[in-house]
MMTF fields as JSON, N, C-alpha, C and O atoms, coordinates in Angstrom:
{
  "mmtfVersion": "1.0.0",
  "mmtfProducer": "UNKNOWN",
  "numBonds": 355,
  "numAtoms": 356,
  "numGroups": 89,
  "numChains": 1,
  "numModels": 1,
  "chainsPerModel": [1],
  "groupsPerChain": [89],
  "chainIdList": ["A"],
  "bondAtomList": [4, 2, 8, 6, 12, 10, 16, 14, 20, 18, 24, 22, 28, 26, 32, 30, 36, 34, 40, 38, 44, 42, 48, 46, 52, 50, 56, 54, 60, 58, 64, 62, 68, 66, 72, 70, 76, 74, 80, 78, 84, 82, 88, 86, 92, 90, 96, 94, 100, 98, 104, 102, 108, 106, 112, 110, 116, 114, 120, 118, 124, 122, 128, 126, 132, 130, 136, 134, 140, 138, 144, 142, 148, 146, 152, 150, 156, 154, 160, 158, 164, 162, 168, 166, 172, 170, 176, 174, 180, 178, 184, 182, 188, 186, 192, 190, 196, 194, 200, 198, 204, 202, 208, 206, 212, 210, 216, 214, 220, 218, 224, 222, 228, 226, 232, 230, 236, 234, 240, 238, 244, 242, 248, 246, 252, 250, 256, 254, 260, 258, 264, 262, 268, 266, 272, 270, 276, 274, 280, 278, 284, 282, 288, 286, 292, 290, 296, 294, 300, 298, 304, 302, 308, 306, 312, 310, 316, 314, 320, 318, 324, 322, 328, 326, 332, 330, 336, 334, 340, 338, 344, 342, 348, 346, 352, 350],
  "bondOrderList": [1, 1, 1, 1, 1, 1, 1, 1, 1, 1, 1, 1, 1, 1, 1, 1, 1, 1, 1, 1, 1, 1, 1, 1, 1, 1, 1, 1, 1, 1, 1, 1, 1, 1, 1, 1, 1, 1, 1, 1, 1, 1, 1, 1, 1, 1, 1, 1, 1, 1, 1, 1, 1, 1, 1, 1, 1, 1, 1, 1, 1, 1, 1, 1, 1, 1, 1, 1, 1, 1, 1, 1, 1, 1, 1, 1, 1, 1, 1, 1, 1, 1, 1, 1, 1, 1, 1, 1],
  "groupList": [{"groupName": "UNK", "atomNameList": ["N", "CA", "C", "O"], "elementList": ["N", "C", "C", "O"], "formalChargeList": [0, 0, 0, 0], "bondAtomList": [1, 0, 2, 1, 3, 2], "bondOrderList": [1, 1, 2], "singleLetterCode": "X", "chemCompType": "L-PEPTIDE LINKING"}],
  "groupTypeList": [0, 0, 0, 0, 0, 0, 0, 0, 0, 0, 0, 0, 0, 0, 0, 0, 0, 0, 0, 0, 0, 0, 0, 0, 0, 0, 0, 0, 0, 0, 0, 0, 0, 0, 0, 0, 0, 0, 0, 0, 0, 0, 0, 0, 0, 0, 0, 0, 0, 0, 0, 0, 0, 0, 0, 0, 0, 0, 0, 0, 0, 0, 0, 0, 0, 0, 0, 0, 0, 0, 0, 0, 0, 0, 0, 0, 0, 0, 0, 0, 0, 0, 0, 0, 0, 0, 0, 0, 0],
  "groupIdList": [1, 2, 3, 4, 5, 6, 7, 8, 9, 10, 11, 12, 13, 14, 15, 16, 17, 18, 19, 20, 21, 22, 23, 24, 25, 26, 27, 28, 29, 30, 31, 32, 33, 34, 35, 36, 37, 38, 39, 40, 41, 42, 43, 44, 45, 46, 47, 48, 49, 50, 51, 52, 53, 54, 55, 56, 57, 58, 59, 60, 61, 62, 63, 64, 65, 66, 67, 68, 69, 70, 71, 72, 73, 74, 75, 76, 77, 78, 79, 80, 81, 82, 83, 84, 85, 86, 87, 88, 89],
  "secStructList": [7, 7, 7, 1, 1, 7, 7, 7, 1, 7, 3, 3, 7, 2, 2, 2, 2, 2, 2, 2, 7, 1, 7, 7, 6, 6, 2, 2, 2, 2, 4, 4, 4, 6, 7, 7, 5, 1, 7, 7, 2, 2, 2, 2, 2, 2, 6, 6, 2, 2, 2, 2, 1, 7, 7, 7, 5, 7, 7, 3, 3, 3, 6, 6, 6, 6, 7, 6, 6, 1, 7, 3, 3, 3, 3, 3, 3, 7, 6, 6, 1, 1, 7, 3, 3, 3, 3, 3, 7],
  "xCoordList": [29.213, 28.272, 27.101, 27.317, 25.898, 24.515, 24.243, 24.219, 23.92, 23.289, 21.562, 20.88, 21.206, 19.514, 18.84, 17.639, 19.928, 19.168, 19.519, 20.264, 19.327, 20.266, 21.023, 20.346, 22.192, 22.743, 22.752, 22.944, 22.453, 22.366, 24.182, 25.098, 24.314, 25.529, 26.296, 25.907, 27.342, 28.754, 28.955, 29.575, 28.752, 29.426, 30.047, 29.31, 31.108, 32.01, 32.315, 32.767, 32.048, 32.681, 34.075, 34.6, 34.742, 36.084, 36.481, 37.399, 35.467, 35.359, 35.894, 36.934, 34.701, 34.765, 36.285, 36.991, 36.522, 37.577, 38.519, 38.957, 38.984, 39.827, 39.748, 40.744, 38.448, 38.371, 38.706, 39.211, 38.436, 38.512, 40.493, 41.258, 40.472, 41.628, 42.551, 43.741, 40.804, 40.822, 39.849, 39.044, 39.834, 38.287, 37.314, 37.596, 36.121, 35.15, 34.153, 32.938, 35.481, 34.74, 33.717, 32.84, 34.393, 33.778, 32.515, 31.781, 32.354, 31.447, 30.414, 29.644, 30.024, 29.543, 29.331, 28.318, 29.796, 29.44, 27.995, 27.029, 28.671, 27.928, 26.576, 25.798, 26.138, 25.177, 24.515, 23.349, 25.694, 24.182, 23.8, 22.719, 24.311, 23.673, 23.264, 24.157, 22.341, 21.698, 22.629, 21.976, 23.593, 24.333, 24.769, 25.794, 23.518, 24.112, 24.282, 23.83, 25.093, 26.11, 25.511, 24.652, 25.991, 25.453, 24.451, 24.718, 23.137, 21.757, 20.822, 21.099, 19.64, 18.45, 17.662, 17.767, 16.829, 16.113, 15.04, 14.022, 15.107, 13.795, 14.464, 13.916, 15.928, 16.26, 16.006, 15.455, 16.324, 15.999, 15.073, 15.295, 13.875, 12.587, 12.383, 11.211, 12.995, 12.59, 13.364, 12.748, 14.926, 15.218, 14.552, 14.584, 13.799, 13.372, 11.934, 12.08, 11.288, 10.319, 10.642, 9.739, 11.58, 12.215, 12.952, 13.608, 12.657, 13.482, 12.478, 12.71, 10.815, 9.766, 9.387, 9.405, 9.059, 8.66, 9.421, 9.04, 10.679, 11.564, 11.504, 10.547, 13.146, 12.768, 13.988, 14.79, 14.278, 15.417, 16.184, 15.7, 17.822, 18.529, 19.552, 20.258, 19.548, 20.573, 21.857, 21.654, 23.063, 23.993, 24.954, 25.551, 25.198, 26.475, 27.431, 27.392, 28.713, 29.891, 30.946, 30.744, 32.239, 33.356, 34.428, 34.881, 34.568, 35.995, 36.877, 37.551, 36.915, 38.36, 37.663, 37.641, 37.26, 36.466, 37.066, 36.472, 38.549, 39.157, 39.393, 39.829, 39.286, 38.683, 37.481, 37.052, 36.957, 35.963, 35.734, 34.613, 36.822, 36.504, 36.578, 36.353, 36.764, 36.991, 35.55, 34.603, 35.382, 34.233, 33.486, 33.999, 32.389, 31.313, 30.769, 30.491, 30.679, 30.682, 29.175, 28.763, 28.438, 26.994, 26.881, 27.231, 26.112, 26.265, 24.571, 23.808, 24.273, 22.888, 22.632, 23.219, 21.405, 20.816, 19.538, 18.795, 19.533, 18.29, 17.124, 17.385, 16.024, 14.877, 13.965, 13.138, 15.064, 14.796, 15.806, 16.123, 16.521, 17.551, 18.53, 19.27, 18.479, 19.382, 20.79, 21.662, 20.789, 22.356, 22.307, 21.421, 23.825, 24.202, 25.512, 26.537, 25.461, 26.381, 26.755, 26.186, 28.147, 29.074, 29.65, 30.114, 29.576, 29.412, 30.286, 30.375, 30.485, 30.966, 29.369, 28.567, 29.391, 28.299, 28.529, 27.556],
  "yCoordList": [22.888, 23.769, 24.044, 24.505, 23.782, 24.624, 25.403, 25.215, 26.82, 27.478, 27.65, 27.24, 28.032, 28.047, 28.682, 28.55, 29.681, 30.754, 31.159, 30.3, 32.07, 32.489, 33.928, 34.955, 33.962, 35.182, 36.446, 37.617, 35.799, 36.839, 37.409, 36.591, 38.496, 38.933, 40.003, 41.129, 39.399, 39.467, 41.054, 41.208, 41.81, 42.947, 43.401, 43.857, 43.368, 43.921, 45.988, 46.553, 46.717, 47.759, 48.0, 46.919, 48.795, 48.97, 49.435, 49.043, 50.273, 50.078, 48.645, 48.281, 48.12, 46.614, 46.005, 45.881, 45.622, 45.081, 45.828, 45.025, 46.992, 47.624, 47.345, 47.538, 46.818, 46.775, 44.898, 44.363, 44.138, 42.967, 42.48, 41.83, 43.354, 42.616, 41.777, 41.539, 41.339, 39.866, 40.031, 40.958, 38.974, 38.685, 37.689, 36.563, 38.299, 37.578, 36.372, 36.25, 35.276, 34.131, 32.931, 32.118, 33.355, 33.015, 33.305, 32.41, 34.413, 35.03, 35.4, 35.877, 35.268, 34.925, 33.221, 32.776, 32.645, 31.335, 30.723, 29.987, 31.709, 31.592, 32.31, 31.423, 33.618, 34.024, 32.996, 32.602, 32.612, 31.717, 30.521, 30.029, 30.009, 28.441, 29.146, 28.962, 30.149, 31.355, 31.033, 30.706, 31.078, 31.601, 32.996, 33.391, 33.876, 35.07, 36.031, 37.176, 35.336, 36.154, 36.82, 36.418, 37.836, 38.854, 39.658, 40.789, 39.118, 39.811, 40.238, 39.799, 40.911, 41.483, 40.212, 39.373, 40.051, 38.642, 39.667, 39.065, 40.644, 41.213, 40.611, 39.799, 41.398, 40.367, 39.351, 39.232, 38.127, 37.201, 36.12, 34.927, 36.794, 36.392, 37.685, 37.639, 38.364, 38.843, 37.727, 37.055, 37.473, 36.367, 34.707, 34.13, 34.529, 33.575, 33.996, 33.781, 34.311, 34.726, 35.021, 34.769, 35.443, 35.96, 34.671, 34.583, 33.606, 32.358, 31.651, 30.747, 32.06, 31.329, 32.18, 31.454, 33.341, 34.366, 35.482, 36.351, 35.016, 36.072, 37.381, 37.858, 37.846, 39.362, 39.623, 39.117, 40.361, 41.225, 39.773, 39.172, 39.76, 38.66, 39.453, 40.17, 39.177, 40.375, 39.474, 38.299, 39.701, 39.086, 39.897, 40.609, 39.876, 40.568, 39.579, 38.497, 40.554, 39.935, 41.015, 42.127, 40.619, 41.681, 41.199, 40.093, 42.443, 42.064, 41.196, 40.397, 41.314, 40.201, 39.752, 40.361, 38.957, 38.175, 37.867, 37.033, 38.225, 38.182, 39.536, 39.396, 40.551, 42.082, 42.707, 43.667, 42.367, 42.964, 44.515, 45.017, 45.215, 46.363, 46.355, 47.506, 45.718, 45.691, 46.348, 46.569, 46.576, 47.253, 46.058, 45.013, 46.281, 45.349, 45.182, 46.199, 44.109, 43.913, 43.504, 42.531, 43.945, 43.479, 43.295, 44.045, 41.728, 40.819, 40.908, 40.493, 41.751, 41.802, 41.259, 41.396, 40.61, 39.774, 40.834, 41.029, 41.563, 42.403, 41.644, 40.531, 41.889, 41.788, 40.266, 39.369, 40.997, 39.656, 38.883, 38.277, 38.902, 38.065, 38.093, 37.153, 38.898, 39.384, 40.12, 40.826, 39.933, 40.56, 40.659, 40.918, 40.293, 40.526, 41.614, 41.565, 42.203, 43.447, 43.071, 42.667, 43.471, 42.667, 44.442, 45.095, 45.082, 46.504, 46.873, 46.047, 47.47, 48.101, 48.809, 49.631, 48.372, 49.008, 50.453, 51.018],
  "zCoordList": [-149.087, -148.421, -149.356, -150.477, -148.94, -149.724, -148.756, -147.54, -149.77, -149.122, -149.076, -150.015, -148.371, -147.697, -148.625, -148.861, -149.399, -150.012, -151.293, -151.765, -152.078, -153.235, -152.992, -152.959, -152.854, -152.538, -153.354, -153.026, -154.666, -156.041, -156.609, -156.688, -156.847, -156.89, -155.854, -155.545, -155.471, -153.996, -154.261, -155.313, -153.876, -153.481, -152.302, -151.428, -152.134, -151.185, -151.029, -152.025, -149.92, -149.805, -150.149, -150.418, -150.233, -150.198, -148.239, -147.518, -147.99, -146.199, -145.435, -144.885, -145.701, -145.614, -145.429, -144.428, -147.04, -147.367, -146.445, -145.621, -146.264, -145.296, -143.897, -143.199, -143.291, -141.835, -141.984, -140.998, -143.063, -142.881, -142.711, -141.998, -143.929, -144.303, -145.191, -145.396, -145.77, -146.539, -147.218, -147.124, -148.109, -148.291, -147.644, -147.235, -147.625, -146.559, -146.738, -146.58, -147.255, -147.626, -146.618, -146.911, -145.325, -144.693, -143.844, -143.425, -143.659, -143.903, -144.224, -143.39, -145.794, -147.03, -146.721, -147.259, -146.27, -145.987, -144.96, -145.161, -143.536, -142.229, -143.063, -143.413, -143.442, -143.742, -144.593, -144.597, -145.415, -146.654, -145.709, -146.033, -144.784, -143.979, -143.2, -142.373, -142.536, -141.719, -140.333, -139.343, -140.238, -138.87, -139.084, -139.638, -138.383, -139.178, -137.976, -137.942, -136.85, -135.996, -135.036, -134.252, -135.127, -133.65, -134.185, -134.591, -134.236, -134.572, -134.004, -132.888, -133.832, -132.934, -132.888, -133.783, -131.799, -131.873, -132.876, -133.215, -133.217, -133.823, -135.482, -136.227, -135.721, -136.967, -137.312, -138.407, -136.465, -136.292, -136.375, -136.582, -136.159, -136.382, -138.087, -138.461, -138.718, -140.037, -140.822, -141.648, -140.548, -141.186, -142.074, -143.161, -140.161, -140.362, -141.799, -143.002, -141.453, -142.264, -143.588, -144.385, -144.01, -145.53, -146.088, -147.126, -145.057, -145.57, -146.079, -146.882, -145.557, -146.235, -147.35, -148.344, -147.67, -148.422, -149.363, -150.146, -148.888, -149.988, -148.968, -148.358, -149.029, -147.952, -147.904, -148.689, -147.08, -146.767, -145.448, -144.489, -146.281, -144.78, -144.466, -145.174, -142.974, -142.319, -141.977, -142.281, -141.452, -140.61, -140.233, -141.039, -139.008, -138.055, -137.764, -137.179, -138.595, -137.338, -137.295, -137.783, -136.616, -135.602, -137.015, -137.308, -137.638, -138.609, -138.022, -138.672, -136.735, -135.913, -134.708, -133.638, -134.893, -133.423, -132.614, -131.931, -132.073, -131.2, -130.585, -129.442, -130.87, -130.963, -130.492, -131.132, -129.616, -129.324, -129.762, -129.687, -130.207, -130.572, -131.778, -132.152, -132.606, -133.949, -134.816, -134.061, -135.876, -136.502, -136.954, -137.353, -136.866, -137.15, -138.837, -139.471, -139.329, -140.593, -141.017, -140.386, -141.781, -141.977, -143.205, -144.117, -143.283, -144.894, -144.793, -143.921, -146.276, -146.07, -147.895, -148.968, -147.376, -148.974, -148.868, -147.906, -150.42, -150.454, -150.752, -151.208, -150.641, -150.515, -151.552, -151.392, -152.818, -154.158, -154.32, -155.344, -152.917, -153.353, -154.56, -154.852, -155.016, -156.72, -155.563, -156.069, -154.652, -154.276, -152.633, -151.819, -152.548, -151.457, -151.006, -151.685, -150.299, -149.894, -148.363, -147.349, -148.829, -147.239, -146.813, -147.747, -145.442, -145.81, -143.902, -142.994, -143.893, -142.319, -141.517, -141.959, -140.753, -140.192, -139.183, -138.684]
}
């Protein structure tokens, strides 16, 4: 796998980790090749743009995607790219 982008350094919640289960390697995967899940087309189009210019990258997904109720997990790359935070929304 390459990723699109530089993720910087992985931080996980302890939230998170509790609603996941696991750890969220996959996850961390889909975001860095920009499949980044259940997003705003307004995200969407900021994504794209921060993929030419450096910016803030968003991504949604369902701790258990078989769950529709499950808590929603958001993998966000800050702005300089120096880090990414995987977080409960």
């Amino acid at each position: 796998m390459k990723a699109n982008f530089l993720l910087g350094t992985l931080r996980l919640t302890e939230p998170a980790r509790i609603a996941l289960k696991r750890q969220p390697y996959d996850l961390i995967a889909r975001h860095a090749i920009n499949e980044h899940g259940r997003i705003t087309p307004a995200e969407r189009m900021q994504n794209e743009q921060s993929m030419k210019t450096l910016g803030l990258i968003i991504s949604r997904y369902k701790a258990d995607p078989t769950d529709a109720h499950s808590k929603d997990i958001t993998v966000v790359t800050k702005e300089t790219w120096c880090e990414t935070l995987i977080s409960v929304e």
